[in-house]
N, C-alpha and C positions, 0 to 999 in steps of 0.2 A: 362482486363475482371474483373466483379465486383465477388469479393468473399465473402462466407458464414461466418462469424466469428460468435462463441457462446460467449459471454460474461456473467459470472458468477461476481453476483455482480453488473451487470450494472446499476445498478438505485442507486449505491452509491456514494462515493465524485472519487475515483481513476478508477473506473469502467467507470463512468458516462465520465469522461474527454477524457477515450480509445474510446467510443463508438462517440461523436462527432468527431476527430481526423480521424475515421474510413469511417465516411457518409463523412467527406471531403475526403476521397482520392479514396472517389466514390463506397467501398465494401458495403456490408451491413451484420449490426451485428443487433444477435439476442440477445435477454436479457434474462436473467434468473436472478433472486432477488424475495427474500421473505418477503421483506418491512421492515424484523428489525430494520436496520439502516439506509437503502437507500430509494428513495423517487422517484415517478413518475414525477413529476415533474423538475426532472433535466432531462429527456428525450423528447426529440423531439416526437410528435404525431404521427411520422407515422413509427415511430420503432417499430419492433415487440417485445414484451414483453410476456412474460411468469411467472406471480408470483407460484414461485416454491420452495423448500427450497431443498440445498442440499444432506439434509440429506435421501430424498424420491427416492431413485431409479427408483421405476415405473413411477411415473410422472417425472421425468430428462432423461427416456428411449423414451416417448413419443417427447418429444422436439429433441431428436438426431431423432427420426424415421422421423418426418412430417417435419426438415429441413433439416436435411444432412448436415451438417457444415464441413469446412473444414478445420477452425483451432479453438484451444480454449484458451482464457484468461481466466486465471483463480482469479479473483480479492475478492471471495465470503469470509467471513472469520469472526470469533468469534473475535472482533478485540481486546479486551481490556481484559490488562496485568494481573489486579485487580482482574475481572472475573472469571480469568480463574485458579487463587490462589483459587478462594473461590467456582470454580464452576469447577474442572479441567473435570469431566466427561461431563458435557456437551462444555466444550472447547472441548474436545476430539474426540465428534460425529461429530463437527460439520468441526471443523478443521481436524481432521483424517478419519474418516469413511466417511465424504461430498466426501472429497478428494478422498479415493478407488475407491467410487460410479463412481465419475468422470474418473477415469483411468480403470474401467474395459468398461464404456461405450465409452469411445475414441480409447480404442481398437477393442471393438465389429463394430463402424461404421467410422472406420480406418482417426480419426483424424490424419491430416497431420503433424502437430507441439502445441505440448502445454506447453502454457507458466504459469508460475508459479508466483505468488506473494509472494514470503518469504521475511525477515524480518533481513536485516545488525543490528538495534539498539539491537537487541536482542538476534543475535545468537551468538557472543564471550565472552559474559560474562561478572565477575566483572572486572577484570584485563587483558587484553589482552598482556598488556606487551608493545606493537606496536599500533601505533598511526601516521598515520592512518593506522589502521587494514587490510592487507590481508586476501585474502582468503584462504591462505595455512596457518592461523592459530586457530587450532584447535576449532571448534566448542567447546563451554559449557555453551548451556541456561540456564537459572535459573528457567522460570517459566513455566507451563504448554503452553503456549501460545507459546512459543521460542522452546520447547521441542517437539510442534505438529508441528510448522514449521520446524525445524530438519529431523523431522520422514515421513514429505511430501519428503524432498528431498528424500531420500533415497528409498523409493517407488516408485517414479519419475527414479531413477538410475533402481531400481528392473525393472521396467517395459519397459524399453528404454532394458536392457540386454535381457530379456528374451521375451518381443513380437516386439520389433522395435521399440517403441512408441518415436520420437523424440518430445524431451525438452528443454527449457530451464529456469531454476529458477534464477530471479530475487529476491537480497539480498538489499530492501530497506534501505535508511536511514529513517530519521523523515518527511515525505513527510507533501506538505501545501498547502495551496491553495483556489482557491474557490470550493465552495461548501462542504468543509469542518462543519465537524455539530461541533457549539462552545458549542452546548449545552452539549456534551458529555464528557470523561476523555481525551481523546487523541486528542493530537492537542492543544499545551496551544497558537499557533501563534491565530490560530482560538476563541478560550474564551477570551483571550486577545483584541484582534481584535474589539469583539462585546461589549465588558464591557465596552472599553476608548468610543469606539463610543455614548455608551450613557449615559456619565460621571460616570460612577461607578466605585467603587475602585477595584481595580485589587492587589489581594492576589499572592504573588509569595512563594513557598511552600522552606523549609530550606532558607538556603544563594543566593540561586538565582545563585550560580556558577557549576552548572549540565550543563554540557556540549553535546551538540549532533550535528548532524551533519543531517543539514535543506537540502530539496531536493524541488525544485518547482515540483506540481504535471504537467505543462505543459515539463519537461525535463523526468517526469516519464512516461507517455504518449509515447513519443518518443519513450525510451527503451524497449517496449511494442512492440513498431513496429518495432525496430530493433530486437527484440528476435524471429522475423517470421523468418526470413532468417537468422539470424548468432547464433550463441551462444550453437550448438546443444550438450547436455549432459553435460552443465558448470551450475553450478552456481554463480553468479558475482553480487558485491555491485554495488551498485545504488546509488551514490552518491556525495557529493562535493569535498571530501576530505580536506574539513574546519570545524571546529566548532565552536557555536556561544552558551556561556550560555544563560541560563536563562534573566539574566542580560540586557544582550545584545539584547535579544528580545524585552523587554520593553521599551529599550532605541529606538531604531528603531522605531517600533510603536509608541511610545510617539512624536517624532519627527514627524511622518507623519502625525499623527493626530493630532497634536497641542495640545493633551493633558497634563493638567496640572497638574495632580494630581501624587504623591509621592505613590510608590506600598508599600502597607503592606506584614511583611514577617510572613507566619505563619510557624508551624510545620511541617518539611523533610513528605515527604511521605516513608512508609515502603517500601524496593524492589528498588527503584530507584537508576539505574545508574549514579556513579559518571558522565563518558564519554566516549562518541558512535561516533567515527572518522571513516569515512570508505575510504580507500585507493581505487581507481577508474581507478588502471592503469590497469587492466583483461578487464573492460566495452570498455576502449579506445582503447586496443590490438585485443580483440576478436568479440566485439559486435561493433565495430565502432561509439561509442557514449559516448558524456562529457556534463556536462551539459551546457549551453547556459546565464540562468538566474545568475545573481548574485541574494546575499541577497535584497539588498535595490530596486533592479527592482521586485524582486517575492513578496515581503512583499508590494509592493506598486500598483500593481495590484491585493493581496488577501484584500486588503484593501477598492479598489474600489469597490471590487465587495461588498463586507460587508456593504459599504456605503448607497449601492444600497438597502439595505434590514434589515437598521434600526430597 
């Protein structure tokens, strides 16, 4: 039988990927997106969309009354690190108080299972110590952005204890993909992508040896749908349990694209983590899900698709 899914965020790059995944397995999801960063255009015409912003209660109260959803992805989110250094309160609203809004209304109209988009590159810190990173060691974000997805889980926990509300929170690595926007901070496979494609020099910021740990957004999608049925009250990384610098991404890309140009190195960005490993043996224990993509298969279909759109 076809089910109700809300999707928050769905007209964005990891939203948008949950919600087509969704019409193929026959349910149907509703969208909610406030156009910031996500786009109508990555949704099919005959999804039901709601431009809404998180942060509005009455209008996100109206969307649970006239659908009745039965589970929620929660993909909606301030996404960028920079931002939210220079802008922490409104990270705050939108990543925290979005987020309440959303759990006192999944309680009010008795959401079955809600899943959560948090954030592996961000929530261990500078040093973790362990590589790749468990989840049994100890959270400590650095920036507001890590600090309000922290503060999600634990509201996620508050609210699973004290009304029932089953969860589960997804702890991404550096997810990629199509539809990813190159034009923005985050996602340098994506700016990179768009720059070689139309011979322009591509800036790699410090040494190029920043290490993180790449996730195809088509194995993130997956995870999304296995977080309906397994994972309830956990939160679990999302990811390869490899890392691939900087470096390394250029080199790839440059190969796929036959580009010829030599990357300039400018000035480290402030805040940037050395390396973001995430260990992915809880995803394979409990949520029954590893990723599928290698590097050079995900980068070579995020590539097509960028080809596509010159």
């Amino acid at each position: 039988m076809a089910e109700k899914f809300l999707i928050t965020g769905g007209a964005g790059f990891i939203g948008s990927n949950v919600v087509d995944e969704l019409i193929k397995m026959g349910n149907v999801p509703i969208v909610v997106d406030d156009l910031s960063t996500g786009n109508k255009t990555n949704l099919s015409s005959n999804v039901v969309f709601y431009e809404c912003d998180v942060r509005n209660k009455a209008q996100l109260e109206k969307v649970f009354q006239a659908e009745r959803p039965k589970y929620l992805i929660h993909t909606a989110a301030q996404i960028s690190v920079s931002k939210s250094v220079r802008e922490p309160f409104y990270d705050a609203e939108v990543n925290i108080m979005g987020m309440i809004n959303l759990l006192d209304l999944s309680v009010k109209y008795s959401i079955e299972k809600f899943v959560f988009s948090s954030s592996g590159g961000v929530m261990y810190g500078e040093d973790p110590k362990i590589y790749p990173t468990p989840e049994s060691v100890c959270p400590d974000p650095l920036s507001p952005y890590g600090i309000a997805k922290l503060s999600c889980e634990k509201y996620l926990k508050f609210y699973q204890k004290e009304f029932g509300l089953r969860y589960t929170a997804l702890r991404y690595g550096n997810v990629y993909g199509p539809r990813q926007n190159p034009d923005g901070e985050a996602g340098v496979i994506a700016i990179f992508a768009k720059k070689m494609l139309r011979g322009e020099q591509v800036t790699i910021n410090g040494d190029g040896e920043y290490v993180r740990d790449y996730i195809y957004v088509k194995d993130v999608v997956v995870a999304n749908i296995k977080a309906i049925e397994f994972g309830d009250g956990e939160s679990i990384n999302i990811g390869t349990g490899t890392g691939k610098s900087v470096n390394d991404v250029f080199r790839t890309l440059k190969s796929r694209i036959n580009y010829i140009l030599d990357p300039v190195y400018g000035p480290a960005r402030s805040g940037d983590l050395r390396k973001s490993i995430l260990e992915n043996l809880k995803a394979k224990n409990i949520l029954r899900w590893e990723p599928t993509y290698d590097f050079e298969r995900g980068i070579s279909e995020t590539v097509s698709y960028f080809e596509g759109r010159k």
